[in-house]
C-alpha positions as CSV (number, residue, x, y, z in Angstrom):
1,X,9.0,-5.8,3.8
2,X,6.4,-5.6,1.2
3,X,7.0,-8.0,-2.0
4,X,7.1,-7.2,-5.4
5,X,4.2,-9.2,-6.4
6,X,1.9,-7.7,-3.9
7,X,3.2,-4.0,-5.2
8,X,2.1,-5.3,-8.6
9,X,-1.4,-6.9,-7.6
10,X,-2.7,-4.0,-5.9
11,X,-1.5,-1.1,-8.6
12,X,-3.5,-3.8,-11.1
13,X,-6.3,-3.4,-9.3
14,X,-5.8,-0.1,-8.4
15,X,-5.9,0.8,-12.4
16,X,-8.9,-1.9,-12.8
17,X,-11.0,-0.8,-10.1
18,X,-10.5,2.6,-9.7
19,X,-8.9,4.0,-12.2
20,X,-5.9,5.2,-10.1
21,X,-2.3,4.3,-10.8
22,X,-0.9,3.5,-6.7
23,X,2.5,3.9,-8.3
24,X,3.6,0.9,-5.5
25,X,6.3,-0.4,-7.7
26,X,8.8,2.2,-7.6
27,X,8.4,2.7,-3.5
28,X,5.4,1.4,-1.5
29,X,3.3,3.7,-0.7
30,X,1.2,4.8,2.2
31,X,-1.7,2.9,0.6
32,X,0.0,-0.4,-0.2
33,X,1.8,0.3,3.2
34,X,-1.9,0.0,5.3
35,X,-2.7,-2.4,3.2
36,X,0.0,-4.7,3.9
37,X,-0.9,-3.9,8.1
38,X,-4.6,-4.8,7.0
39,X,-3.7,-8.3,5.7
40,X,-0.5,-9.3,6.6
41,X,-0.4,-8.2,10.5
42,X,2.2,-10.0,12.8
43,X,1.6,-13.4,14.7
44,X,-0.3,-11.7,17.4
45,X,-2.5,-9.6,15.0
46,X,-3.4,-12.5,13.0
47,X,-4.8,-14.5,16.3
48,X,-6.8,-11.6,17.1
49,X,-8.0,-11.6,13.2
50,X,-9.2,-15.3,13.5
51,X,-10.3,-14.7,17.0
52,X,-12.6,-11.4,16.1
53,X,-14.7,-14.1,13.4
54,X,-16.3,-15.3,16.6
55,X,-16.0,-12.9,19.7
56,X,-15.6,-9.2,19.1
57,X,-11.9,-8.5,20.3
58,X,-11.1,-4.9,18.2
59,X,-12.2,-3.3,21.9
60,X,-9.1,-4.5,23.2
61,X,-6.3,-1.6,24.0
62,X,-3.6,-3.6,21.9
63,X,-1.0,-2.1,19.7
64,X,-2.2,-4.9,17.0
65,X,-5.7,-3.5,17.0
66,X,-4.8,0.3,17.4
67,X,-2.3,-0.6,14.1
68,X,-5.3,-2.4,12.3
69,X,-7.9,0.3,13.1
70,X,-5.2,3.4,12.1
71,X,-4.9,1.4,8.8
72,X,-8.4,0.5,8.1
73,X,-9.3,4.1,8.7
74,X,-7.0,5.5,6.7
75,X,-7.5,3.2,3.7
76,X,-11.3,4.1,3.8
77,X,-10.3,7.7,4.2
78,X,-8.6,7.7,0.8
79,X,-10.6,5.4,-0.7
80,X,-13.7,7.7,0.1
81,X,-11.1,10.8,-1.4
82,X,-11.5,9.1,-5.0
83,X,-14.9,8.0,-4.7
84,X,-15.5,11.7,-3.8
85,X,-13.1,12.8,-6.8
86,X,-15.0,10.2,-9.1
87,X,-18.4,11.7,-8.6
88,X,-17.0,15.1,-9.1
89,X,-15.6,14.4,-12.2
90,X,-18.3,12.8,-13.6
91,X,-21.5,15.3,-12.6
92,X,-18.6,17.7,-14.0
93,X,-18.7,16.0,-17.1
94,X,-15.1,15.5,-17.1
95,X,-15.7,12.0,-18.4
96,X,-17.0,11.1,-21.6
97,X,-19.9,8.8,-20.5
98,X,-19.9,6.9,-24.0
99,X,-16.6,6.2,-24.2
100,X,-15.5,2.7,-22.9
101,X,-11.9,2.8,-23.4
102,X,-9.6,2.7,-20.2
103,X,-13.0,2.5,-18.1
104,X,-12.8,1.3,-14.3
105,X,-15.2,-0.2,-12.3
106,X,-16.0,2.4,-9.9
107,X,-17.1,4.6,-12.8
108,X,-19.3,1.8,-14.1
109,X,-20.9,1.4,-10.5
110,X,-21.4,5.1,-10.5
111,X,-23.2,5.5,-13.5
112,X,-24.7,2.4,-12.8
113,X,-26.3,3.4,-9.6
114,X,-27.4,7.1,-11.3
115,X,-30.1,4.7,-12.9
116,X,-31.3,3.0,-9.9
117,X,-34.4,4.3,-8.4
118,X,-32.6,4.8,-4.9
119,X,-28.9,5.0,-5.7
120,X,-26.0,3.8,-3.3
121,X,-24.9,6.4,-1.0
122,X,-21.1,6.9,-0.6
123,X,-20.9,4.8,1.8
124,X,-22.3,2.4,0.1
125,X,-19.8,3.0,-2.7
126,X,-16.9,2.4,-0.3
127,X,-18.3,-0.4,1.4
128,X,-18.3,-1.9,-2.4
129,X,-14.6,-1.0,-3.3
130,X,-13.1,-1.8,-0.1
């Protein structure tokens, strides 16, 4: 079961970061839900965690790494949807550039890297909010 506090910590930085209210207080969500498989994985899962710092073991056909992959995957898949909605709203102008209030860090890194002479790419983006 996923605790309160971890509910709390990731819909903080969900608002910080992103700018995205992950609503996980009420009832976990998908998102916190992944999460959770991502850094909390059973006994088994956490061996192959420590294990994959020195020799590559995600190859292995194991329900613990099929659970971690299915969970990173999806996480980047809807981190890459905001990212994606981010940019849109911006080049939209559906953002007030100037205005600082309620501002999140993925906003800042993409006007940020709009002045760069080679910007990040999106995956670049998600590698850096991940």
């Amino acid at each position: 079961m996923v605790s309160t506090y971890s509910s709390l910590t990731l819909d903080i930085i969900g608002i910080a970061a992103l700018g995205v209210n992950l609503e996980n207080l009420d009832i976990p969500t998908p998102f916190h839900e992944y999460y959770h498989q991502m850094f909390d994985p059973p006994p088994l899962g956490q061996a192959l965690l420590a294990l994959n710092a020195f020799i590559p073991v995600q190859w292995i056909p194991l329900q613990e790494n099929r659970q971690f992959k299915r969970a990173r995957d999806t996480i980047r898949k809807l981190l890459r949807g905001i990212i994606q909605q981010r940019i849109r709203d911006i080049t939209q102008g559906n953002m007030a550039v100037d205005d600082s209030k309620g501002r999140d860090l993925l906003t800042y890194m993409l006007e940020e890297t709009c002045t760069m002479d080679s910007p990040w790419t999106e995956d670049e983006l998600l590698g850096h909010v991940s």
